[in-house]
N, CA, C and O atoms as a GROMACS GRO file, in nm:
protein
  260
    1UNK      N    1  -1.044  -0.852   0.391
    1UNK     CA    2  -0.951  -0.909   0.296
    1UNK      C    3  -0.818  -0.929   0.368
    1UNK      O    4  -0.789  -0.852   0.459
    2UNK      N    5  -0.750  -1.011   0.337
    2UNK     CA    6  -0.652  -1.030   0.378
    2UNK      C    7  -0.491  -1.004   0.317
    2UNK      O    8  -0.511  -0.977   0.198
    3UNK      N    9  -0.371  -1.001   0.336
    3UNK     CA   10  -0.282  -1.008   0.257
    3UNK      C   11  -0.225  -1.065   0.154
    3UNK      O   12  -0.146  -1.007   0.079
    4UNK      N   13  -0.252  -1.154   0.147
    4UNK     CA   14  -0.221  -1.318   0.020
    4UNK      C   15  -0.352  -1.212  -0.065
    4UNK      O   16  -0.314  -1.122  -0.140
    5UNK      N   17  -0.463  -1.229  -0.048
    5UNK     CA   18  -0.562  -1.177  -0.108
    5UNK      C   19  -0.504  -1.013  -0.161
    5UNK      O   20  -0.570  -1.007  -0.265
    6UNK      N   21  -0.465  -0.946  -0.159
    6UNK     CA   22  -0.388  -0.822  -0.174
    6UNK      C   23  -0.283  -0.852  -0.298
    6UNK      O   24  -0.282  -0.797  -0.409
    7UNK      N   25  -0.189  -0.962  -0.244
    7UNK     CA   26  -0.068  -0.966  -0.310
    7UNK      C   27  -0.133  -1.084  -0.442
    7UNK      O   28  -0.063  -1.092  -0.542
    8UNK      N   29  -0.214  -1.138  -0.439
    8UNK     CA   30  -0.292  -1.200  -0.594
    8UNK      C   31  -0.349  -1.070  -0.681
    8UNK      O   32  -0.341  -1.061  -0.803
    9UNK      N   33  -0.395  -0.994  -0.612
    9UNK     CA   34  -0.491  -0.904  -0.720
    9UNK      C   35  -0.390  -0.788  -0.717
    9UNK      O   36  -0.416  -0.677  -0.762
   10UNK      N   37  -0.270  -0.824  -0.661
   10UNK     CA   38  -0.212  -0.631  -0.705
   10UNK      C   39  -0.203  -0.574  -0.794
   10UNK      O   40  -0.144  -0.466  -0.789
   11UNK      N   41  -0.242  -0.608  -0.878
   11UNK     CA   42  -0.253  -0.527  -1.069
   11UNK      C   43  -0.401  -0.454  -1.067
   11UNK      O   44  -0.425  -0.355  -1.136
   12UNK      N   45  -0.491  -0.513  -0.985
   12UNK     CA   46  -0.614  -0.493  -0.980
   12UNK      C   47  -0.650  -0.367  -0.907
   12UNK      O   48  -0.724  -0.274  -0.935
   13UNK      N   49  -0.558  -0.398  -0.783
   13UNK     CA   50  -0.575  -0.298  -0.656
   13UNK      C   51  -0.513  -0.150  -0.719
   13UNK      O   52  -0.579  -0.049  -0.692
   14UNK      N   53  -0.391  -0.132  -0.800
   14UNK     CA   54  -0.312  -0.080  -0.780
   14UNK      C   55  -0.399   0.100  -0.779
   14UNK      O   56  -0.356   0.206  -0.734
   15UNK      N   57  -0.522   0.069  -0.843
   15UNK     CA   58  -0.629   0.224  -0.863
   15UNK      C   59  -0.646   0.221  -0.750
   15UNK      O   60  -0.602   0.332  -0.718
   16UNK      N   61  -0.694   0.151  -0.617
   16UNK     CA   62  -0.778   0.172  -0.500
   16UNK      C   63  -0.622   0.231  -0.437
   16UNK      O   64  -0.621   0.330  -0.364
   17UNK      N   65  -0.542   0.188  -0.459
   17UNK     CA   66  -0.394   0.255  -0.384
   17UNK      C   67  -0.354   0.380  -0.397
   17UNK      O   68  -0.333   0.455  -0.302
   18UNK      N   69  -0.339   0.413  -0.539
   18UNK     CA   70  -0.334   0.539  -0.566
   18UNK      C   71  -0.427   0.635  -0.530
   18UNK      O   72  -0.392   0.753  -0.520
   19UNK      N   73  -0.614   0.579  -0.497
   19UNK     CA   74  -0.665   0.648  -0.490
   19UNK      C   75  -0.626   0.694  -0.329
   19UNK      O   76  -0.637   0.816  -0.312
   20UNK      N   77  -0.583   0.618  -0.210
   20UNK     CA   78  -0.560   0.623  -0.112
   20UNK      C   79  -0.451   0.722  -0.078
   20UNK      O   80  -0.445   0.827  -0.014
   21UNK      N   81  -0.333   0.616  -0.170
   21UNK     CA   82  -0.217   0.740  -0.124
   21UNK      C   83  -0.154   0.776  -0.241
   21UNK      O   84  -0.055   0.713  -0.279
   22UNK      N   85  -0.212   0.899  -0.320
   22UNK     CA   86  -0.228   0.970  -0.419
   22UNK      C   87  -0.032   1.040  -0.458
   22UNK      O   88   0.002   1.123  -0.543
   23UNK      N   89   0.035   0.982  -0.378
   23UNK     CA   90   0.167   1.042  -0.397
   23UNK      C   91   0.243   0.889  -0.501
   23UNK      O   92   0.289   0.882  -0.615
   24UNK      N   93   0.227   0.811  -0.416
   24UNK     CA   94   0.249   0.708  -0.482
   24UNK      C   95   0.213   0.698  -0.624
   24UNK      O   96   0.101   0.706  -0.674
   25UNK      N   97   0.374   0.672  -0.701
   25UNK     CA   98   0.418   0.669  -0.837
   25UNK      C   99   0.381   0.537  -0.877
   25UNK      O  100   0.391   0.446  -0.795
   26UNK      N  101   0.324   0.510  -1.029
   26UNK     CA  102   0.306   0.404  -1.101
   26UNK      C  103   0.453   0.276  -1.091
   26UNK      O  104   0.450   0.153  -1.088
   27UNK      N  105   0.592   0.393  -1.088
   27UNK     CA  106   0.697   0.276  -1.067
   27UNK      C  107   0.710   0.242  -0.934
   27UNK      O  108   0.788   0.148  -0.922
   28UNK      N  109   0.643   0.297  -0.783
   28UNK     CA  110   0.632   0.286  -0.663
   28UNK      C  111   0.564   0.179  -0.695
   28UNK      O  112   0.624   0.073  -0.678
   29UNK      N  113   0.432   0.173  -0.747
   29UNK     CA  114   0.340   0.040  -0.697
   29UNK      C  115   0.433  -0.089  -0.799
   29UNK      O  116   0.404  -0.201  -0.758
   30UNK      N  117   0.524  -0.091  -0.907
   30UNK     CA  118   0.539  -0.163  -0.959
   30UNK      C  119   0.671  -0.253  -0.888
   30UNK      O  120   0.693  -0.374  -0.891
   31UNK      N  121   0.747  -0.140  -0.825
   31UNK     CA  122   0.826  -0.197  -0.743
   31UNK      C  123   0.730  -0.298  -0.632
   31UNK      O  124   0.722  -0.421  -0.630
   32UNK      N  125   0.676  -0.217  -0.561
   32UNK     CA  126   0.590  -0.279  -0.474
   32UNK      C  127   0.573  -0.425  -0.454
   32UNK      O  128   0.622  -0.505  -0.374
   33UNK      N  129   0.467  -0.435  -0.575
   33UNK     CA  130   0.435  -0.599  -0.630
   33UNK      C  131   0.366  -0.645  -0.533
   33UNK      O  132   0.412  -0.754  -0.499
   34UNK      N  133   0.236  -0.599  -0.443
   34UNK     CA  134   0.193  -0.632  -0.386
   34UNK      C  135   0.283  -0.713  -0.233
   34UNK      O  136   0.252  -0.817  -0.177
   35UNK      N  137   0.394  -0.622  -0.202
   35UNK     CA  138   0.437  -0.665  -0.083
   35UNK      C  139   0.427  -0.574   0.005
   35UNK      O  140   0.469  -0.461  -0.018
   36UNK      N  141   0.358  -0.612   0.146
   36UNK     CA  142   0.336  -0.506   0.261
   36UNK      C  143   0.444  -0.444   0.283
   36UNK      O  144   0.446  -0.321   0.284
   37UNK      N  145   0.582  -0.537   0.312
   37UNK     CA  146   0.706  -0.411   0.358
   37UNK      C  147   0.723  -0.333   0.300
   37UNK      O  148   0.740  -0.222   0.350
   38UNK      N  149   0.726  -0.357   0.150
   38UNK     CA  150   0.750  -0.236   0.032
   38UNK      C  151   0.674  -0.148   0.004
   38UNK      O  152   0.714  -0.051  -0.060
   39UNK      N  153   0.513  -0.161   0.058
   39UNK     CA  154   0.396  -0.046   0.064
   39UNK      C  155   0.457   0.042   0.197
   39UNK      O  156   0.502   0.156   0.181
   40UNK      N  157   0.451  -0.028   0.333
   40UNK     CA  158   0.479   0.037   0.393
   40UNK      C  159   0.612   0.160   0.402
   40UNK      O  160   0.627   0.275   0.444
   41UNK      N  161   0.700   0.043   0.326
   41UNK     CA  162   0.826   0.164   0.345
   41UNK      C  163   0.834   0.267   0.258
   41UNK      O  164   0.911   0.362   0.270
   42UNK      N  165   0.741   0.249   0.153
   42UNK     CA  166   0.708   0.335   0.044
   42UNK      C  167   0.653   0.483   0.094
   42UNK      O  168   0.701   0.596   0.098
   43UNK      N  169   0.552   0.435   0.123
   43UNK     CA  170   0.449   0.505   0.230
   43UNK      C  171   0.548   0.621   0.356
   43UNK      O  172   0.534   0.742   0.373
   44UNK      N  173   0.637   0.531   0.418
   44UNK     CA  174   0.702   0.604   0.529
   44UNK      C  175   0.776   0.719   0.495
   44UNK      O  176   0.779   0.819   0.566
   45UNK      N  177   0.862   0.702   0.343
   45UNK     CA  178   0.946   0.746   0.239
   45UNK      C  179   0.833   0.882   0.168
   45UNK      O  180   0.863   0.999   0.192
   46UNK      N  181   0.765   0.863   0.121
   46UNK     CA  182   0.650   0.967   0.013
   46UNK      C  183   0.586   1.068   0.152
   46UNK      O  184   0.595   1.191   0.156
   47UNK      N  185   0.538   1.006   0.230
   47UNK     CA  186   0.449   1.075   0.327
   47UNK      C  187   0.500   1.125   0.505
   47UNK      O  188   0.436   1.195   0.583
   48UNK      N  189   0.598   1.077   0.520
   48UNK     CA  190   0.695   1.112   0.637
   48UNK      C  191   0.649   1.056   0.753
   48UNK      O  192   0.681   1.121   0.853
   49UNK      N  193   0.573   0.941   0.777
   49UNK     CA  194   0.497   0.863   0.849
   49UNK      C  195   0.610   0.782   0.894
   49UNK      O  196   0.710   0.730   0.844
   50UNK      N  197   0.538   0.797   1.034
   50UNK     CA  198   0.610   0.696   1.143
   50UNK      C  199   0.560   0.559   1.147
   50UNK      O  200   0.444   0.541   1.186
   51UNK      N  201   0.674   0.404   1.093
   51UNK     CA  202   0.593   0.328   1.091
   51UNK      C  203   0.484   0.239   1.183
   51UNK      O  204   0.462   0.120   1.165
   52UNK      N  205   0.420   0.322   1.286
   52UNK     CA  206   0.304   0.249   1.343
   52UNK      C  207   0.207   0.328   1.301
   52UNK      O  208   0.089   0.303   1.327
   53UNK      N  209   0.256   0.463   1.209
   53UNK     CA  210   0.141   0.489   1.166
   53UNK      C  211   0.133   0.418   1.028
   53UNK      O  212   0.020   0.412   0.980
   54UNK      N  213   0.204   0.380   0.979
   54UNK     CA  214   0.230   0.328   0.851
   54UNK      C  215   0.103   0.221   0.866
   54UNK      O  216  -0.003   0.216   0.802
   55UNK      N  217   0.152   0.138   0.970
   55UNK     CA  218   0.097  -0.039   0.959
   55UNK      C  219  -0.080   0.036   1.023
   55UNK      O  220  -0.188  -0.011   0.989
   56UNK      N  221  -0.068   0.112   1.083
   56UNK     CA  222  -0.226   0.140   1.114
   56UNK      C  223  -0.324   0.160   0.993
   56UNK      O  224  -0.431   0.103   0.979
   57UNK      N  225  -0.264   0.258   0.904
   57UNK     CA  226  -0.289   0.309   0.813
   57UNK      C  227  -0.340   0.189   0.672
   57UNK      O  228  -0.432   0.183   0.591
   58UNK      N  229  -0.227   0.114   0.705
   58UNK     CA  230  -0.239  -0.032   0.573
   58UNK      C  231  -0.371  -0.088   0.661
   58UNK      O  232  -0.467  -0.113   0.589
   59UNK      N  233  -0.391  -0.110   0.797
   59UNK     CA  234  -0.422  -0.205   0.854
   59UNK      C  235  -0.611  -0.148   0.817
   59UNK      O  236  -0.705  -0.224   0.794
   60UNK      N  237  -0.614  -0.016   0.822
   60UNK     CA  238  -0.750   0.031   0.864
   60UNK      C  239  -0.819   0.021   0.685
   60UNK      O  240  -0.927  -0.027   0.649
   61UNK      N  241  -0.704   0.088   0.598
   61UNK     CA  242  -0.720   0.004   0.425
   61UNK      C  243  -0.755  -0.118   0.432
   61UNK      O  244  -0.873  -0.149   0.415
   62UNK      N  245  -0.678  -0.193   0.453
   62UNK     CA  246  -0.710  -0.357   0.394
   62UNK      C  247  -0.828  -0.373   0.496
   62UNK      O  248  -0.875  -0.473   0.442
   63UNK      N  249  -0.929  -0.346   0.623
   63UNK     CA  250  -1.002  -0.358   0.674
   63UNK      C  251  -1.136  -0.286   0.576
   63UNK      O  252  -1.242  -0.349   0.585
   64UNK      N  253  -1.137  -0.200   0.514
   64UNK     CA  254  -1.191  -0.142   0.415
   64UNK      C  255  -1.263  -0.201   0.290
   64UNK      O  256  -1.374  -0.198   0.239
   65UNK      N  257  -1.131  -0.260   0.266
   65UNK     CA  258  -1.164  -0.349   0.126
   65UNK      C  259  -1.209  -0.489   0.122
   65UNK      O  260  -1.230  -0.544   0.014
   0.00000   0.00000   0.00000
């Protein structure tokens, strides 16, 4: 799947996210809105991740789905 594909269904996704990264708040994903910078920096922010682990992390998800 790709990103465009991500950012159409983000209302859809937003369970497979939470199920992933379980810290992430309902107003986190709403801010979000299906945008990678805002997952990632979300992500860097909740979980203390360095962002190349960040983008690995999105990268090995969206390879998933």
């Amino acid at each position: 799947m790709n990103w465009d594909r991500v950012e159409g269904n983000w209302k859809q996704l937003t369970g497979k996210v939470k199920e992933k990264w379980g810290k992430l708040t309902d107003d986190d994903l709403a801010q979000i809105n299906g945008s990678r910078e805002q997952l990632e920096g979300k992500l860097q922010a909740r979980y203390g991740y360095a962002k190349d682990q960040v983008k690995k992390d999105v990268d090995d998800w969206l390879g998933r789905m």
